[in-house]
C-alpha positions as CSV (number, residue, x, y, z in Angstrom):
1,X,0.0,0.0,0.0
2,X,1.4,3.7,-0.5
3,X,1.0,6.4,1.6
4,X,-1.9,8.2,0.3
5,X,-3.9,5.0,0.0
6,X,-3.1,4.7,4.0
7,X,-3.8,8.2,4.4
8,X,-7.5,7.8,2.7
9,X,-8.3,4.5,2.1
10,X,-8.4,2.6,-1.6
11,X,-11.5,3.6,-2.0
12,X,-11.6,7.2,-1.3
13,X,-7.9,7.6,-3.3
14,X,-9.3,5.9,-6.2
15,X,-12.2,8.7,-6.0
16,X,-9.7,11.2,-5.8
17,X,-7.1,9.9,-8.4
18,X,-10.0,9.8,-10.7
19,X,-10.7,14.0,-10.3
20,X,-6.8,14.4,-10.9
21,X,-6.6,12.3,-13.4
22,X,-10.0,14.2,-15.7
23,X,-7.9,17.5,-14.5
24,X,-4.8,16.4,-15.9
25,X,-6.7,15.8,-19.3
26,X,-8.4,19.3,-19.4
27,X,-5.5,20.8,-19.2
28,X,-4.4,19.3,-22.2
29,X,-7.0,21.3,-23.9
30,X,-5.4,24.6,-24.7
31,X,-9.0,26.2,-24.5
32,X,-8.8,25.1,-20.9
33,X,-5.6,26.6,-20.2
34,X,-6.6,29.6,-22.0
35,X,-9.4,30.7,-20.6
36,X,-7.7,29.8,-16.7
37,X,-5.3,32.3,-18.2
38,X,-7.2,35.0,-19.1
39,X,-9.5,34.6,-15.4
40,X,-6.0,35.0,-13.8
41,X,-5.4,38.1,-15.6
42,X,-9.0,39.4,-15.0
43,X,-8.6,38.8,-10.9
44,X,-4.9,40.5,-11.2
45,X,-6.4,43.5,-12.9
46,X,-8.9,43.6,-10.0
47,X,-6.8,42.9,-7.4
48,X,-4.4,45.9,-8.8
49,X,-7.7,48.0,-9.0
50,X,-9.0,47.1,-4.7
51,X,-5.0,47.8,-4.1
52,X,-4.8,51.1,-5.6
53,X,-7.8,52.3,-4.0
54,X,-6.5,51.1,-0.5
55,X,-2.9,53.1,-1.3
56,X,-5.4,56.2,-2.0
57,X,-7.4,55.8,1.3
58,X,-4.3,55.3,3.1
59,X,-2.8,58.3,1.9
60,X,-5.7,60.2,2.6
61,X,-6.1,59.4,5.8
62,X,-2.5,60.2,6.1
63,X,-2.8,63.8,4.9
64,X,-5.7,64.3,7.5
65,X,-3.8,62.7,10.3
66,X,-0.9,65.4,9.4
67,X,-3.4,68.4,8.8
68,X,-4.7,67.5,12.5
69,X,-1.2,67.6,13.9
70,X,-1.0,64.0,14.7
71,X,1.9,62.5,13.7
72,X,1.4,58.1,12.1
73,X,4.7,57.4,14.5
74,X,1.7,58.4,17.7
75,X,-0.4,55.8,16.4
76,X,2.2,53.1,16.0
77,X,3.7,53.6,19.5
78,X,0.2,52.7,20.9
79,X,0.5,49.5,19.1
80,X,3.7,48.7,21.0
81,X,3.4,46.1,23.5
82,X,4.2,46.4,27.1
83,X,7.5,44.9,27.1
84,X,8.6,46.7,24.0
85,X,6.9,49.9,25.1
86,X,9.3,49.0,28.5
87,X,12.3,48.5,26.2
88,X,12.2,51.6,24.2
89,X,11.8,53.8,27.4
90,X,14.6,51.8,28.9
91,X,16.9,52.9,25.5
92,X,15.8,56.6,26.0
93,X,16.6,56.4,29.2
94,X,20.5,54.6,28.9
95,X,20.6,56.5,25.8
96,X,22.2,53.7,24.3
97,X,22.1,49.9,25.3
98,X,23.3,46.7,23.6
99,X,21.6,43.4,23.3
100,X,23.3,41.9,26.8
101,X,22.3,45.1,28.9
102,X,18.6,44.4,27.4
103,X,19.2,40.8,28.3
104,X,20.0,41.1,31.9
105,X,17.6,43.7,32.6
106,X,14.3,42.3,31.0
107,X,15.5,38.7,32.5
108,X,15.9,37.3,28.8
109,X,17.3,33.6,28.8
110,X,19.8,35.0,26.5
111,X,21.3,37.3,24.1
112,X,19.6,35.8,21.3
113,X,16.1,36.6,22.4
114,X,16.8,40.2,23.3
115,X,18.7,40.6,20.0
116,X,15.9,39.7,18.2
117,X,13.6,42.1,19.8
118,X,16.0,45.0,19.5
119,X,15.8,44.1,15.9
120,X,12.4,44.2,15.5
121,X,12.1,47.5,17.0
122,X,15.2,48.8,14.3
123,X,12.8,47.4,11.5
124,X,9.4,49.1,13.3
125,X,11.3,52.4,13.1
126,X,11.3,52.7,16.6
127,X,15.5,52.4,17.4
128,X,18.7,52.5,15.5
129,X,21.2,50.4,15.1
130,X,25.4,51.3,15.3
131,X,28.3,48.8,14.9
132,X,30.8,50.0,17.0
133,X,34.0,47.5,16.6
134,X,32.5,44.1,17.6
135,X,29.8,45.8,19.6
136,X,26.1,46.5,18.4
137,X,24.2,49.6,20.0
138,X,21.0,50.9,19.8
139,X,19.8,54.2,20.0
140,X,16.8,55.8,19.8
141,X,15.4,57.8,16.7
């Protein structure tokens, strides 16, 4: 027995090999392929049209977020989480840190894990990074 006949059964695979198998020859058809084709094309061309619109109603909300005084970087800062709202503070207040200071003073198992958050907040905007030697620092923005 193979594996997909243990997985579903003779019975059921033979069902199923039978759908794959008419598949196989429609696509032989180039009507078939055609026409699978050109509804590809169609959904890209509406999927372009849905994206475009969404890139205008962003931007429009951002020019009213702007003319209102508040600044996108507010609203992304309330989407921090506690620890990383913790760890930002915490750079701001060292003024610069590297990932072993963050390690010892959050209690992270090890460097690693605190690296990798001091990362994500370098790729969130929310820190810098500088190579200094061997040494890695972050800073805030």
């Amino acid at each position: 027995m193979t594996k997909m006949t243990e997985l579903y059964g003779t019975e059921e695979y033979s069902e199923l090999s039978k759908d794959v198998k008419y598949d196989i020859e429609k696509f032989k058809d180039p009507y078939v392929v055609g026409a699978m084709i050109h509804r590809l094309v169609e959904e890209r061309k509406l999927t372009n049209q849905m994206l475009r619109g969404i890139y205008k109603k962003i931007n429009h909300l951002t020019e009213l977020m702007e003319k209102q005084g508040v600044e996108p970087r507010a609203i992304q800062e309330a989407l921090l989480s506690e620890q990383d709202e913790r760890i930002v503070a915490f750079v701001k207040r060292k003024g610069k840190v590297d990932a072993t200071g963050v390690q010892f003073e959050f209690e992270y198992r090890g460097k690693n894990a605190a690296s990798a958050r001091l990362n994500a907040l370098v790729k969130a905007g929310f820190l810098q990074k500088r190579r200094v030697g061997r040494k890695v620092y972050f800073l805030t923005r």
